[in-house]
N, C-alpha and C positions, 0 to 999 in steps of 0.2 A: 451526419455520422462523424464521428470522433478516429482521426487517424493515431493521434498520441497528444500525450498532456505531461504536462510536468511540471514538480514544485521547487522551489528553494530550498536548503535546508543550512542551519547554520554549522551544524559539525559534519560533514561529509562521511568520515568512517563511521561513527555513532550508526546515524542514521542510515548507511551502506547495510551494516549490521543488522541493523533491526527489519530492512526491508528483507533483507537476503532469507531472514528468519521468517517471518510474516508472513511474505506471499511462495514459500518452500511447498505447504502444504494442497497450497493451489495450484502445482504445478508450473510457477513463473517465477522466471531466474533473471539475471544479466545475460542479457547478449549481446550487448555493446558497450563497451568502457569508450569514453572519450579525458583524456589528459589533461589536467593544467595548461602543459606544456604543449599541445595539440590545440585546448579553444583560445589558448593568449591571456586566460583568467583563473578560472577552476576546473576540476573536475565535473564529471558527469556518468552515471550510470543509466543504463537505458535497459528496461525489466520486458518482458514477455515469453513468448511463444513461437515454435519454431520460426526463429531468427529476426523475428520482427520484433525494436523494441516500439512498447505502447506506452509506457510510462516510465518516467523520466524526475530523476531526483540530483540535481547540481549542487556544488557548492555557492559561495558567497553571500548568505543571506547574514545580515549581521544578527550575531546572539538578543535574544529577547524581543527581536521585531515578530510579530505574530500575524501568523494569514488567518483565513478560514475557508482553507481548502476543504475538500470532500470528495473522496475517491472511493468508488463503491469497482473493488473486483467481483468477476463472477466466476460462483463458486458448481461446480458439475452436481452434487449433491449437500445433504445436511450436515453430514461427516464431515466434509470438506470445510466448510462454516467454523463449524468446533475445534477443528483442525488447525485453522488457521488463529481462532481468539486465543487456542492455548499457546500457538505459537508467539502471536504479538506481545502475550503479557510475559511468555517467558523473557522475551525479548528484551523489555524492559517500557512496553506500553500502558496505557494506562486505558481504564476501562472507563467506553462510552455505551456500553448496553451492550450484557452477553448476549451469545446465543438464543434465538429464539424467534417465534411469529409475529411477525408486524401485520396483523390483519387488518389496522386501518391504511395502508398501502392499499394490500388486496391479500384475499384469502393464505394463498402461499407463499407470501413473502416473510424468507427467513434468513434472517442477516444475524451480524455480529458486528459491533463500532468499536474501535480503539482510537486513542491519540495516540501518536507516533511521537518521537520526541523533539520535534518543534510544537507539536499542541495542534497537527492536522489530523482531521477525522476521519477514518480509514476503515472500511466497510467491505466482508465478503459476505455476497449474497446470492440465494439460491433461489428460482422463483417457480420451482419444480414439487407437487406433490411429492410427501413421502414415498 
């Protein structure tokens, strides 16, 4: 099991931004800020659900180095999916396969992929019959 994960990112508010937008619709916020001035380097925000952060996005990655992350949230329903793609593109994501059925997974899996704005692939998914 996965207690919390977390990525680099090289502009910290940008990509503060974009998550804050992103995962809104999923019902998952910041609940812990960690400071520059607190870890001795950069920031850190830390995303979840009541009060627990699960994911975790810091500063310091230098501009242009690229990972291949892959973070899949789960989403309560299919709404919530679509919800969440309109959110990321509003955001300013870029699209890695809208809303829709992944039935080579399995019958009901229904995701949505964006890249965030370091180029990590970022996934709400619902594995719940309509």
């Amino acid at each position: 099991m996965i207690d919390h994960m977390g990525i680099g990112v090289s502009d910290f508010d940008k990509s503060k931004a974009f998550y804050d937008a992103a995962l809104a619709p999923l019902g998952i916020a910041v609940v812990m800020s960690v400071s520059a001035a607190e870890t001795g380097n950069f920031a850190h925000a830390g995303y979840g659900e009541a009060g627990k952060p699960d994911f975790w996005i810091g500063g310091g990655r230098p501009a242009g180095e690229k990972t291949h992350c892959h973070v899949a949230f789960v989403a309560k329903d299919r709404a919530m999916v679509r919800a969440f793609y309109a959110a990321a593109m509003a955001a300013g994501g870029v699209d890695n396969g809208g809303p829709g059925l992944r039935p080579h997974y399995h019958p009901n899996y229904y995701g949505a992929f964006v890249f965030d704005p370091d180029g990590n692939n970022i996934e709400a998914v619902c594995h719940l019959p309509e």
